[in-house]
Residue, then its C-alpha position, 0 to 999 in steps of 0.5 A: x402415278x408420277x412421271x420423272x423425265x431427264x432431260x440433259x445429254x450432249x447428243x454427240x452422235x448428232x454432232x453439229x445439230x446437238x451443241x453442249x449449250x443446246x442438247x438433243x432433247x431441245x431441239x425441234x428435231x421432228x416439227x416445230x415441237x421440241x423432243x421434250x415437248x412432245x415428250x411431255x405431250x405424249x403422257x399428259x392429259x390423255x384417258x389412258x394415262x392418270x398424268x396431269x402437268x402438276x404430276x411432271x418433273x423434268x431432271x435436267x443441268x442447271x444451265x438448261x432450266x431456262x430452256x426447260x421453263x420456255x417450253x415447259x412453261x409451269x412444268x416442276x425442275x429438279x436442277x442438278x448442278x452438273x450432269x452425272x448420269x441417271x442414277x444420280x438424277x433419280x436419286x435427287x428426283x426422289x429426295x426432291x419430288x416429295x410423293x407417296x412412298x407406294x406411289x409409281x415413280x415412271x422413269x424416262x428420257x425426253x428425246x425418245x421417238x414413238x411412233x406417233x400412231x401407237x401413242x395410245x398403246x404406248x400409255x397403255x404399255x406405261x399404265x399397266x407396267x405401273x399395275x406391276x410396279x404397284x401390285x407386284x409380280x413374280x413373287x416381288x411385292x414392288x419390282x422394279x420395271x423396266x420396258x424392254x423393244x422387240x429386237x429387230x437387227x443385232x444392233x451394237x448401239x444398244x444395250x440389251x435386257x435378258x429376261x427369264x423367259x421360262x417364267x414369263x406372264x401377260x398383264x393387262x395385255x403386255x407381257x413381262x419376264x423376270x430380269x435375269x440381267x442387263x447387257x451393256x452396248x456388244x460389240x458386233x459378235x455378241x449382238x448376233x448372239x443376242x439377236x438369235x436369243x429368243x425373248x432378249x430385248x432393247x433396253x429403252x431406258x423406260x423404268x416404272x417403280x414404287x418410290x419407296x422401291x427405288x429409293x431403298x434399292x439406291x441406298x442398297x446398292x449405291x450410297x447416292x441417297x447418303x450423298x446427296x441427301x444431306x444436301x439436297x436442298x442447299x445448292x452449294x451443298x449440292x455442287x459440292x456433292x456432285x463434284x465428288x460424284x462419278x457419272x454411273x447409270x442407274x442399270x450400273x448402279x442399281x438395276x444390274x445388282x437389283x436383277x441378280x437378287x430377282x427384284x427386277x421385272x421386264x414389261x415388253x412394248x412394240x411401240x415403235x421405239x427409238x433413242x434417236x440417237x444416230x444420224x441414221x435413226x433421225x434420217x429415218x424419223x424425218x422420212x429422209x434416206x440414207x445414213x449418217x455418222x458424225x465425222x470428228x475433227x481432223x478426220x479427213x472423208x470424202x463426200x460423193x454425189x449422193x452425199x450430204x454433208x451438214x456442217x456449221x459456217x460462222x456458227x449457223x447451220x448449213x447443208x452442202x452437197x458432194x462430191x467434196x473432200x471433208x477435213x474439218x476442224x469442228x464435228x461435221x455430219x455425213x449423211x451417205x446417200x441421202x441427196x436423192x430425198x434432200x427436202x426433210x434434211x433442208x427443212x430439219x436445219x432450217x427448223x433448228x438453224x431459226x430455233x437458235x437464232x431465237x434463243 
């Protein structure tokens, strides 16, 4: 096994922490450890997990591979001349990470949150998935699979994976689903249903398949491989290609058309798992209260005495109390009701405010 991890992203939800030039996956959003560091920590060099640091790339934007070098010293980057989405970045990590063709590819993003007291299971979840990608299941002799969350709250800030329920088996401890297919982000109507239906899942973003497996399911369904792989290892060519490139997701690109040919199998985990991907799920990570959204330019809210608001003043980071009025002329975070347990919010801008002033 091998391990891809893409690491890009404007983090916009978490607006003014996240800037274009230091996206999410950077920050010390948790400790002093970047989310990419402990990313990397969390599968390298651990019993339950065959990963050493020489069998690690990280996809990431060239303008971020000085980043990349300084907290992942030694560590392999795939350097793509713009952001494209993850088909594209999985389709250069194949052409660029030369292994195996059956070796198990494993798939994830870098600023996913796991419980840190379910590490250990969540390698055990990566381990035996990678046992379905390499020896096959549900009648597939190399799916593609894909991790699914246990639902908890009809959720409109995720897409969701819908398995067939009726075929399902347990391997190694975990149980899988064929895939019958992939559910964009619903509007709040459709998350209800989704919530009710039994066996549907959060899609994590986590995929594990034989290299040969996903390489042949690109050229399939995409022509990502034709692309880019005559110019992979030119970077001007490369910029060229990428120019012309239309960001797509690999489950847009791939998955969704690989799940209607029954080539895709969902492995379940209960690990804790979030995307950080809000104010709110980042308050709740940090042991804050409250929740939080990201108030966009010109939008005129009001703060109240159990608000915070995080803003930034000649470019560093600040937390202000309310009650005040909000009119801002660059994004400003208002976290609701998380004045009564300030401590972890100061720290967190400290945390990042002194990051950046060392960058």
């Amino acid at each position: 096994m091998y391990a891809v991890i893409m690491a890009g992203g404007g983090g916009t939800r978490l607006w003014p922490l996240s800037r274009p030039e230091t996206p999410k996956p950077f920050l010390p959003l948790l400790d002093d450890r970047s989310l990419l560091q402990r990313t990397v920590d969390r599968i390298v060099g651990h019993a339950e997990l065959p990963l050493g640091a020489g069998d690690v790339a990280i996809v990431t934007e060239r303008r971020y591979g000085p980043m990349v070098r300084a907290q992942v010293p030694g560590a392999r980057i795939i350097s793509e001349p713009l952001g494209r989405n993850t088909a594209a970045a999985i389709a250069l990590a194949t052409l660029q990470f030369d292994r195996d063709p059956n070796e198990v590819m494993l798939v994830l993003p870098a600023d996913a949150w796991i419980d840190p007291a379910r590490d250990g299971l969540y390698r055990e979840v990566l381990a035996a998935a990678g046992r379905i990608a390499r020896d096959g299941a549900f009648g597939v002799d190399a799916p593609l699979v894909t991790l699914g969350v246990q639902v908890e709250r009809p959720a409109t800030e995720y897409g969701y994976l819908i398995p067939d329920v009726s075929n399902g088996a347990r391997f190694d401890g975990i149980q899988a689903y064929p895939l019958l297919g992939f559910q964009e982000k619903p509007d709040r109507e459709r998350a209800g249903q989704l919530f009710t239906q039994h066996g549907v899942a959060w899609n994590a973003g986590i995929f594990l398949w034989q290299r040969r497996a996903i390489r042949d399911a690109i050229e399939r369904y995409t022509g990502l491989v034709t692309m880019i792989g005559a110019v992979a290892a030119s970077d001007s060519g490369l910029t060229a290609a990428y120019d012309r490139l239309k960001p797509i997701s690999i489950d847009h690109a791939v998955m969704e058309g690989a799940a209607s040919d029954r080539r895709v199998a969902m492995a379940s985990m209960a690990v804790g798992w979030s995307d950080l991907g809000s104010w709110t799920q980042l308050l709740a990570a940090i042991g804050g209260t409250g929740t939080g959204r990201v108030v966009p330019p010109n939008e005129q809210v009001s703060a109240g005495e159990a608000d915070l608001v995080i803003e930034r003043t000649g470019g560093r980071l600040v937390v202000g109390a309310g009650p005040r009025d909000i009119l801002a002329q660059s994004p400003v975070a208002l976290l609701t009701g998380a004045a009564a347990n300030r401590e972890p919010i100061d720290a967190l801008v400290t945390r990042v405010a002194e990051w950046e002033e060392r960058q």
